[in-house]
C-alpha positions as CSV (number, residue, x, y, z in Angstrom):
1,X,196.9,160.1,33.8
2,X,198.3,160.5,37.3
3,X,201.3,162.7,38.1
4,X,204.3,160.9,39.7
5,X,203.6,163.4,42.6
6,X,199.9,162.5,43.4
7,X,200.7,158.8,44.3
8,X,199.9,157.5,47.3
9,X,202.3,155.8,49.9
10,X,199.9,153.0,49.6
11,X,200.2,153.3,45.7
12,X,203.7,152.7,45.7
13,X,203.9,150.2,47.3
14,X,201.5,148.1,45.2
15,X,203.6,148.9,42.4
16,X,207.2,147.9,43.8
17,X,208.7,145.1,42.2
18,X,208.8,142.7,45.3
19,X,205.1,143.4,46.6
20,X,203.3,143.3,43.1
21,X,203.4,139.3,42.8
22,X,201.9,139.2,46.1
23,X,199.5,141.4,45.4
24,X,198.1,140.0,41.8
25,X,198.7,136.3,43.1
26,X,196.1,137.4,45.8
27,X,193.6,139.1,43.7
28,X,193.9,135.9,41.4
29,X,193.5,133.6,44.4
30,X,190.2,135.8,45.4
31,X,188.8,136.0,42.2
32,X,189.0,131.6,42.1
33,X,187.9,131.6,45.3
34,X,184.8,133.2,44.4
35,X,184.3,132.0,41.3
36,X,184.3,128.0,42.9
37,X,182.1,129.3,46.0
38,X,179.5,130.5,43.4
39,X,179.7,127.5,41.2
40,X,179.2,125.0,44.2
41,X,175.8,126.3,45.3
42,X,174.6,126.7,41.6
43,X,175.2,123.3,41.2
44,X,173.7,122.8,44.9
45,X,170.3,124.3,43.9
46,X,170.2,122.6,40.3
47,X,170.7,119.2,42.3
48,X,167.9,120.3,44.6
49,X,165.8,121.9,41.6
50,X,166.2,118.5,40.0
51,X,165.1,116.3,43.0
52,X,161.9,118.3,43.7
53,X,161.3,118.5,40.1
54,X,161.3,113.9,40.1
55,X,159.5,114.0,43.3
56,X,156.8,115.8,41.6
57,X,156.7,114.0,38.7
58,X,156.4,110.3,41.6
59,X,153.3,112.4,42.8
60,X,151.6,112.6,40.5
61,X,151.5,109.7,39.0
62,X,153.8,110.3,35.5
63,X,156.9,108.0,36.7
64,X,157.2,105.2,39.5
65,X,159.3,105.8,42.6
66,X,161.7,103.3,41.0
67,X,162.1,105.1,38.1
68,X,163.0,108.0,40.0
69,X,165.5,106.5,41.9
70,X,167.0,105.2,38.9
71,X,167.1,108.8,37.3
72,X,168.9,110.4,40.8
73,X,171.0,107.6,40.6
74,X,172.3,108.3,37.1
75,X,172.0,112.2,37.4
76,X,174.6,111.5,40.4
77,X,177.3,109.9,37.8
């Protein structure tokens, strides 16, 4: 464990009373921040992953355009 006397200006301020709200309300605010950023473009390239993955299926032959649409339309939903 740390002394009292090896703390760091810096250090004590994060840990006075007024400032450590801030500071954890921010680091909480980061962490959601990053967490929604990352779960956007997952479900960005799923989405994508899914489309190519119908539009192969149109190719070649195993399902109808319309059925394709129909199957974006209700993936949408």
């Amino acid at each position: 464990m740390i002394s009292p006397s090896h703390h760091t200006p810096l250090f004590e301020l994060l840990l006075d009373e007024d400032v450590l709200p801030l500071v954890v309300g921010l680091v909480l605010g980061s962490i959601g921040i990053v967490f929604g950023t990352m779960s956007s473009v997952l479900k960005h390239l799923f989405r994508e992953r899914s489309r190519r993955e119908i539009a192969a299926y149109i190719a070649e032959g195993s399902m109808t355009p319309e059925q394709g649409v129909e199957l974006m339309k209700a993936k949408r939903g």
